[in-house]
C-alpha positions as CSV (number, residue, x, y, z in Angstrom):
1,X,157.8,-49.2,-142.5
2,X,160.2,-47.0,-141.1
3,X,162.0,-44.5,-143.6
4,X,165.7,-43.8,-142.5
5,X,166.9,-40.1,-142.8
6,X,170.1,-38.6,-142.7
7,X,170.1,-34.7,-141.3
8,X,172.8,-33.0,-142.4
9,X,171.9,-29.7,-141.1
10,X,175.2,-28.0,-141.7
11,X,177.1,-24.4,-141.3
12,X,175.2,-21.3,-141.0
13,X,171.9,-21.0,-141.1
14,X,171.1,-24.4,-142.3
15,X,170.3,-26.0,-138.4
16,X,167.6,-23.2,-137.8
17,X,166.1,-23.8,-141.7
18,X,166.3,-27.6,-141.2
19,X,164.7,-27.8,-138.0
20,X,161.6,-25.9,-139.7
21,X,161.5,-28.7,-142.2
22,X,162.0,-31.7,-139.8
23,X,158.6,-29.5,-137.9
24,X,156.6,-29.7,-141.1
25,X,157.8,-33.4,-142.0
26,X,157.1,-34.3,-138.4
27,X,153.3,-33.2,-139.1
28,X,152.6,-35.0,-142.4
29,X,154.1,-38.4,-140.8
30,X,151.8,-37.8,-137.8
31,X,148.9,-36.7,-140.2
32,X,149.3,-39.9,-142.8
33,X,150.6,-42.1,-140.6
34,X,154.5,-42.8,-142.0
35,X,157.0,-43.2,-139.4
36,X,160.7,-41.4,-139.8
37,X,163.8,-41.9,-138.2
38,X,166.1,-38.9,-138.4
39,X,170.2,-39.1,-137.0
40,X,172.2,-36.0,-137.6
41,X,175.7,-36.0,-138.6
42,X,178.0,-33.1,-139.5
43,X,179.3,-31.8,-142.7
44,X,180.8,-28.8,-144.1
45,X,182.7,-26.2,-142.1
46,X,181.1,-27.8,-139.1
47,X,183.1,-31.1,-139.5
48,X,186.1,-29.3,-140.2
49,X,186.2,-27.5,-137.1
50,X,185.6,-31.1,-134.9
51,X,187.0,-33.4,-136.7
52,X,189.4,-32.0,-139.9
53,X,186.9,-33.2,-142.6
54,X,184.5,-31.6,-144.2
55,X,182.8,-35.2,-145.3
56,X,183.5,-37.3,-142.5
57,X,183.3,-41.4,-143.1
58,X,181.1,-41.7,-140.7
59,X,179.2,-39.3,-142.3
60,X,179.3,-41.0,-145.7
61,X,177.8,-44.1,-143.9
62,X,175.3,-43.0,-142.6
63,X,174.0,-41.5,-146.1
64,X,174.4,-45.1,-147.4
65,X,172.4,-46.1,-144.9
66,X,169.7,-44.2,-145.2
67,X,166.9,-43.8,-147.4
68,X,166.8,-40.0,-148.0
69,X,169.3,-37.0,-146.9
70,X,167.9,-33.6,-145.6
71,X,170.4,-31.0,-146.3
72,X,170.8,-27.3,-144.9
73,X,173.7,-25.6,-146.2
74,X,177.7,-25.3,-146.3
75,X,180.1,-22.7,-146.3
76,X,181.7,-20.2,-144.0
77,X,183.7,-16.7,-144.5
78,X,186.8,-18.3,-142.5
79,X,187.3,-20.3,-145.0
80,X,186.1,-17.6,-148.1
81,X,188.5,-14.9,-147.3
82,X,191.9,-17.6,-147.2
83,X,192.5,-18.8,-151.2
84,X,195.2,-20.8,-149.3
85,X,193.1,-23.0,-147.0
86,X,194.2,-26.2,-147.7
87,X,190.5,-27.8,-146.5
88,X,187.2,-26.3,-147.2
89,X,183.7,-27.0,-146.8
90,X,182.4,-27.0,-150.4
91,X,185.1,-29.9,-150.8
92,X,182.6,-32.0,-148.9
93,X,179.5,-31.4,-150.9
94,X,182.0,-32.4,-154.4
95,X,182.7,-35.4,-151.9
96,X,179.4,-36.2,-151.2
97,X,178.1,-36.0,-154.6
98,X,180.9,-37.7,-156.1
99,X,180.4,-40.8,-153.5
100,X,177.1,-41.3,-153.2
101,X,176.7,-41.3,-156.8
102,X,174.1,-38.1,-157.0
103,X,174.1,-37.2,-160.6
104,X,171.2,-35.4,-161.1
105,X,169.9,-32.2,-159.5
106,X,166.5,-31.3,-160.4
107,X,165.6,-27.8,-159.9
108,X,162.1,-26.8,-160.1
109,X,161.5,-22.9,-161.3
110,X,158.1,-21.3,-160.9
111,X,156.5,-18.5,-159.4
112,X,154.2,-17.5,-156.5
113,X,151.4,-15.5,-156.6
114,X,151.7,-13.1,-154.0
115,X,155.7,-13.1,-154.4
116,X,155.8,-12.6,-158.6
117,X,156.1,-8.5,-157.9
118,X,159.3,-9.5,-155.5
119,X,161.0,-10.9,-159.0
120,X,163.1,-7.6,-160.6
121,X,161.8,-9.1,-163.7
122,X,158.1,-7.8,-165.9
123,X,155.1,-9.5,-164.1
124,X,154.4,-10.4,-168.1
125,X,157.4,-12.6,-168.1
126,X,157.3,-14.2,-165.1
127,X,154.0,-14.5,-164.4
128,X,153.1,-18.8,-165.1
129,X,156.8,-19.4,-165.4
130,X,157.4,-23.2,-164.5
131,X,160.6,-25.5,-165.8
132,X,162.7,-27.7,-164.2
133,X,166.1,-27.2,-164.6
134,X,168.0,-30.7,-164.5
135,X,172.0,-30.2,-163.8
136,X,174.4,-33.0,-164.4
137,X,176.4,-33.0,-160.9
138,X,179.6,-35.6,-160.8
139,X,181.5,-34.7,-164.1
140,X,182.4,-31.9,-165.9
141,X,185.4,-28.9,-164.8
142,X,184.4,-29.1,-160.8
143,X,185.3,-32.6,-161.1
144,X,188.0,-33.5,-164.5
145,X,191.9,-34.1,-163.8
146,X,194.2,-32.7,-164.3
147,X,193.6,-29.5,-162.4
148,X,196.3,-27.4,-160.4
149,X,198.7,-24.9,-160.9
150,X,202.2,-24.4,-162.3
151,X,205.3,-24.8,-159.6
152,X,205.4,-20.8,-159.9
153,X,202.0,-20.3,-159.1
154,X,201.0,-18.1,-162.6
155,X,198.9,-20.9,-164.3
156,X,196.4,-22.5,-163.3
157,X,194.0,-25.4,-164.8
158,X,190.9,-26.7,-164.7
159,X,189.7,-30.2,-167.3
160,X,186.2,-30.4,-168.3
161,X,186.2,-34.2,-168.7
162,X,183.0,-35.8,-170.2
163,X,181.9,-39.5,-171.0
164,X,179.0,-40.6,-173.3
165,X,178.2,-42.8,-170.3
166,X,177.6,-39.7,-168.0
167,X,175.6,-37.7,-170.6
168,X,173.2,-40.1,-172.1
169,X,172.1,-40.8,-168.3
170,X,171.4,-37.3,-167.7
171,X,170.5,-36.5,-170.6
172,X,167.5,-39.9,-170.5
173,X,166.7,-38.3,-167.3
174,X,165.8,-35.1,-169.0
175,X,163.9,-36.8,-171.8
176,X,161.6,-38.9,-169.3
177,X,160.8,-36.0,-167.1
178,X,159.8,-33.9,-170.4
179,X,157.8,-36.6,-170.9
180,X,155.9,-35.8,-167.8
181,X,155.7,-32.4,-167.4
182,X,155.1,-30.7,-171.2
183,X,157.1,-32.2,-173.1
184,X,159.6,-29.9,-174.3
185,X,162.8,-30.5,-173.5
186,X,166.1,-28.0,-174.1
187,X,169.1,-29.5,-174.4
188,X,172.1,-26.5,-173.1
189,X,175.8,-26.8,-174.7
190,X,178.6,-24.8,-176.1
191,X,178.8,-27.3,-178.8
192,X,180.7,-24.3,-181.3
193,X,183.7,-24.1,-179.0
194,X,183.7,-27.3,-176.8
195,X,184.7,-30.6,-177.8
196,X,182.8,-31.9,-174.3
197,X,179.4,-30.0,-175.7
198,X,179.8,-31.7,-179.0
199,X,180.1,-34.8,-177.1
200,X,176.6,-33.8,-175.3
201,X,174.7,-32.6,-178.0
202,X,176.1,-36.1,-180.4
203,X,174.7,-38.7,-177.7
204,X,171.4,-36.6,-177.3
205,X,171.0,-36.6,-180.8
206,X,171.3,-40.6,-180.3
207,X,169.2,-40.7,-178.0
208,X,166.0,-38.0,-179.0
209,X,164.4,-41.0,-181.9
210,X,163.7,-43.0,-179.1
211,X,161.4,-40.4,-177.4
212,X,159.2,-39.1,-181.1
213,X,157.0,-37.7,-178.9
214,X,159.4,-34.8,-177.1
215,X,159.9,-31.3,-179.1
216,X,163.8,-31.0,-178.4
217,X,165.7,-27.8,-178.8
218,X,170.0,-27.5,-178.4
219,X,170.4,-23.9,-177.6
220,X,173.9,-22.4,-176.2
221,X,174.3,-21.3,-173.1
222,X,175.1,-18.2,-173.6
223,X,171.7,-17.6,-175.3
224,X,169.8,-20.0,-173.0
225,X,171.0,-17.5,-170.4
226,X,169.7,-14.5,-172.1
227,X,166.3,-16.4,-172.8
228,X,165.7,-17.3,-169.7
229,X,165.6,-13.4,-168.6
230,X,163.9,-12.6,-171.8
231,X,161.9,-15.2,-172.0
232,X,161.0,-17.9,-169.8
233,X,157.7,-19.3,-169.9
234,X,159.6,-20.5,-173.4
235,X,161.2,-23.6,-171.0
236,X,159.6,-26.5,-169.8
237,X,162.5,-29.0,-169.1
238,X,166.2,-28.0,-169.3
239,X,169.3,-30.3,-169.2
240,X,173.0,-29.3,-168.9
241,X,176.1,-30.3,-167.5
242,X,177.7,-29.1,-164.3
243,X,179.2,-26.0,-164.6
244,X,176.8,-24.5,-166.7
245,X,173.8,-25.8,-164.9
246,X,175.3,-24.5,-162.0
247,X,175.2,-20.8,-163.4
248,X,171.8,-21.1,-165.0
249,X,170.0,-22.3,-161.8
250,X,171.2,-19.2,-159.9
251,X,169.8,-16.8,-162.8
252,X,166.8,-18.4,-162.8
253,X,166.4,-17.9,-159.1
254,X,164.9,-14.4,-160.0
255,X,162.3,-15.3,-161.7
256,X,160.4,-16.6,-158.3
257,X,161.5,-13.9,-156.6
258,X,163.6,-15.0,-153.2
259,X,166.4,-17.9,-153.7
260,X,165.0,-18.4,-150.0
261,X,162.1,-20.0,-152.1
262,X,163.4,-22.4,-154.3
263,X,163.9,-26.0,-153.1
264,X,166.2,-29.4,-155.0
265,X,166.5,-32.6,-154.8
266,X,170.1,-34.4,-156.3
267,X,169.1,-37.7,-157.3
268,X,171.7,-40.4,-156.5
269,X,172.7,-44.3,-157.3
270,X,172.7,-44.8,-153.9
271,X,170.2,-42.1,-152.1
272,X,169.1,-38.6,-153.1
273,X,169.7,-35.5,-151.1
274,X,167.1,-32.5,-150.7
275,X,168.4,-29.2,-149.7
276,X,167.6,-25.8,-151.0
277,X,169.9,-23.6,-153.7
278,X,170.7,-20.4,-151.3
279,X,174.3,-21.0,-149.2
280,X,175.1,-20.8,-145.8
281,X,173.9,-17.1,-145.4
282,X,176.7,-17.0,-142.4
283,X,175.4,-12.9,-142.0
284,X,172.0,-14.3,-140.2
285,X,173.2,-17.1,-138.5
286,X,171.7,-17.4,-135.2
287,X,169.3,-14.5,-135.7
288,X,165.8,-16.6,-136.4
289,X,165.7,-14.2,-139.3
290,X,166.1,-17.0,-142.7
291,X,163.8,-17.8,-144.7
292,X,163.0,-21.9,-144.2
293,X,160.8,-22.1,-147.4
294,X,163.2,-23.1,-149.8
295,X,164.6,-26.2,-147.1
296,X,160.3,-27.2,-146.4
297,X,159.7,-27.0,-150.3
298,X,163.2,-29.4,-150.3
299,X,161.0,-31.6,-147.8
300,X,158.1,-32.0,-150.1
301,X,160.3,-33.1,-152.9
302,X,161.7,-35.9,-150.4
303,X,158.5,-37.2,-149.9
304,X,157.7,-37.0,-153.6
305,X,161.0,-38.4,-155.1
306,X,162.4,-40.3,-152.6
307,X,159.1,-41.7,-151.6
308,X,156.7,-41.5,-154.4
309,X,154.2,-40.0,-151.5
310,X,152.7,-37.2,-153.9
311,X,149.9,-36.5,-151.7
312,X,152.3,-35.8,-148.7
313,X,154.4,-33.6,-151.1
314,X,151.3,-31.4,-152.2
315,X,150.2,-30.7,-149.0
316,X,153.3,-29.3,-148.4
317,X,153.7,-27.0,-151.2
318,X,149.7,-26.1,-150.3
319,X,150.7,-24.9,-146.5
320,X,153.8,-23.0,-148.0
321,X,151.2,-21.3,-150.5
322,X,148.8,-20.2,-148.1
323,X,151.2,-19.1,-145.7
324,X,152.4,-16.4,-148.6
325,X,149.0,-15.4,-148.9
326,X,148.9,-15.0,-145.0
327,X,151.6,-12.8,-145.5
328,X,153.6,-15.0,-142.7
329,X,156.9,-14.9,-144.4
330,X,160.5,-14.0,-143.2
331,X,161.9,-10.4,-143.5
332,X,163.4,-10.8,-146.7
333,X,159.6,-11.1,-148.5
334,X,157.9,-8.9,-145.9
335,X,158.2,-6.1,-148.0
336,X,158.0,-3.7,-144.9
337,X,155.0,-5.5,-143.3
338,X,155.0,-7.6,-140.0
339,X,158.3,-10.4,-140.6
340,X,157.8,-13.5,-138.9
341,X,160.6,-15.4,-137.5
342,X,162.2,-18.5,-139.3
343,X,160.7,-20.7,-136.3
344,X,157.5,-19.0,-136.2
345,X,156.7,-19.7,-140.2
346,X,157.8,-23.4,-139.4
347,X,155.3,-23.2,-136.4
348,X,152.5,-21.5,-138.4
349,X,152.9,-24.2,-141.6
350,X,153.4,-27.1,-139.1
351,X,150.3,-26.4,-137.6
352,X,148.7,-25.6,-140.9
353,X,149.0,-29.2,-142.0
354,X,147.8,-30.6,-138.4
355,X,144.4,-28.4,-139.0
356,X,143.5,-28.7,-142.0
């Protein structure tokens, strides 16, 4: 069988971190045997610049078409630094998202031996930190109507619009993934203030007899964002909707120590996307300098989810692991030794998995 995947490499660094994980995904089909067939198309500022849309059609069509997308990244300053840009990129990842259904992005949290002193964070409270954070990703304020701004400009609105429909989905997604991990599961609202958390945390509370067998917790976000600093080897499996999920992910990114390590994978009705959390990075475009980790690490998840190849996945995450302990990383976990360059940790982890 032939598995059919989308490349959407992207703006900034995400062609030079892509093209490390097509290296290392190019070695485990050779190694098991799997055959792949990748076709790029563009997204982001990229597809602004050559064709006015940051999610072409033709784009969209070929995600529909395929059985997995491999992301890179989006964003560029041009279109930071002017509030009155009328397009921008990060409209095309809402787009994507919203059309091909992806409704869940899993983000798993843990830490690496040789990297926990990079974490600004006690070695005693990260050390054996491992959750998945699960973020509902096509409702909530990025996505709710009305939203705009008063004819003179000095109001402006954003809805956070919620249906049962969308949470108990997420929120079912949350209690079957608890169910194989550790079985705790945290459900995060702001069910004291908004009317859409006391929406979430009523249907969960539906929804938790059917699963006796989970320990569930509601906790605000506001605390769940201190206890994750404080204390997170407390979480197994969080769930939370978009905005907040959004926020939470990014704090939790310390506790590994490098964003540049932390893969996803947004889970869709119609195909699921791997990428990794860090942007565009626009400052080290071009420069071989990124850290592809987080993107290979987005790979292994694509095998495992999108594929249910588990054995592909963990060789993977075991090439990436004893790479660290090599000490052939990118400059920005080098911590002053020898820095490798973004294609020469791709080489040294491609060949790692054709050796071993």
């Amino acid at each position: 069988m032939t598995y059919k995947i989308a490349v959407l490499a992207g703006d900034g660094i995400g062609p030079e971190i892509v093209e490390q994980a097509r290296k290392v995904s190019d070695a485990i089909t050779k190694k098991f045997g799997h055959d792949f067939e990748y076709t790029e198309a563009l997204v982001g500022a990229t597809a602004i610049d050559q064709v006015g849309d940051p999610y072409p059609a033709d784009t969209h069509e070929l995600c529909m078409k395929s059985d997995a997308v491999l992301f890179g990244a989006i964003g560029d300053p041009k279109f930071d630094n002017n509030p009155s840009a009328k397009v921008r990129p990060e409209q095309g990842l809402l787009a994507m998202r919203k059309k091909l259904g992806l409704y869940a992005n899993l983000r798993p949290v843990n830490t690496f031996k040789s990297l926990i002193h990079k974490s600004p964070l006690k070695t005693e409270l990260v050390d054996g930190a491992d959750f998945m954070c699960i973020r509902e990703l096509t409702g909530g304020i990025y996505f709710g109507r009305p939203q705009g701004r008063s004819e003179d400009g000095q109001t402006a609105y954003d809805s956070c619009v919620y249906t049962a429909e969308e949470i108990e989905r997420i929120v079912r997604l949350g209690f079957e993934y608890a169910g194989k991990r550790r079985k705790k599961l945290t459900i995060v609202d702001k069910a004291n203030v908004l009317a859409t958390s006391r929406l979430w945390r009523e249907t969960a509370q539906k929804i938790e007899p059917e699963f006796p067998e989970i320990e569930v917790e509601y906790m605000f976000v506001d605390n769940a964002a201190m206890q994750l600093i404080t204390w997170p080897k407390r979480f197994d499996v969080m769930v939370t909707e978009n905005m907040f999920g959004d926020i939470l992910t990014d704090e939790a990114s310390v506790i590994s120590g490098s964003m540049g390590m932390l893969p996803s994978a947004s889970i869709g009705v119609h195909t699921s996307v791997f990428e990794p959390i860090h942007g565009s990075y626009p400052q080290a475009a071009g420069k071989n300098i990124a850290n592809p980790c987080a993107t290979v690490l987005s790979a292994a998840m694509m095998f495992e989810y999108a594929f249910g190849m588990m054995k592909e996945g963990a060789l993977i995450r075991e090439a990436v692991d004893k790479a660290l302990e090599a000490g052939v990383v990118t400059e920005d976990i080098a911590d002053g030794k020898k820095a490798y360059s973004t294609s020469e940790v791709g080489d040294w982890l491609a060949n790692y998995i054709t050796n071993i």
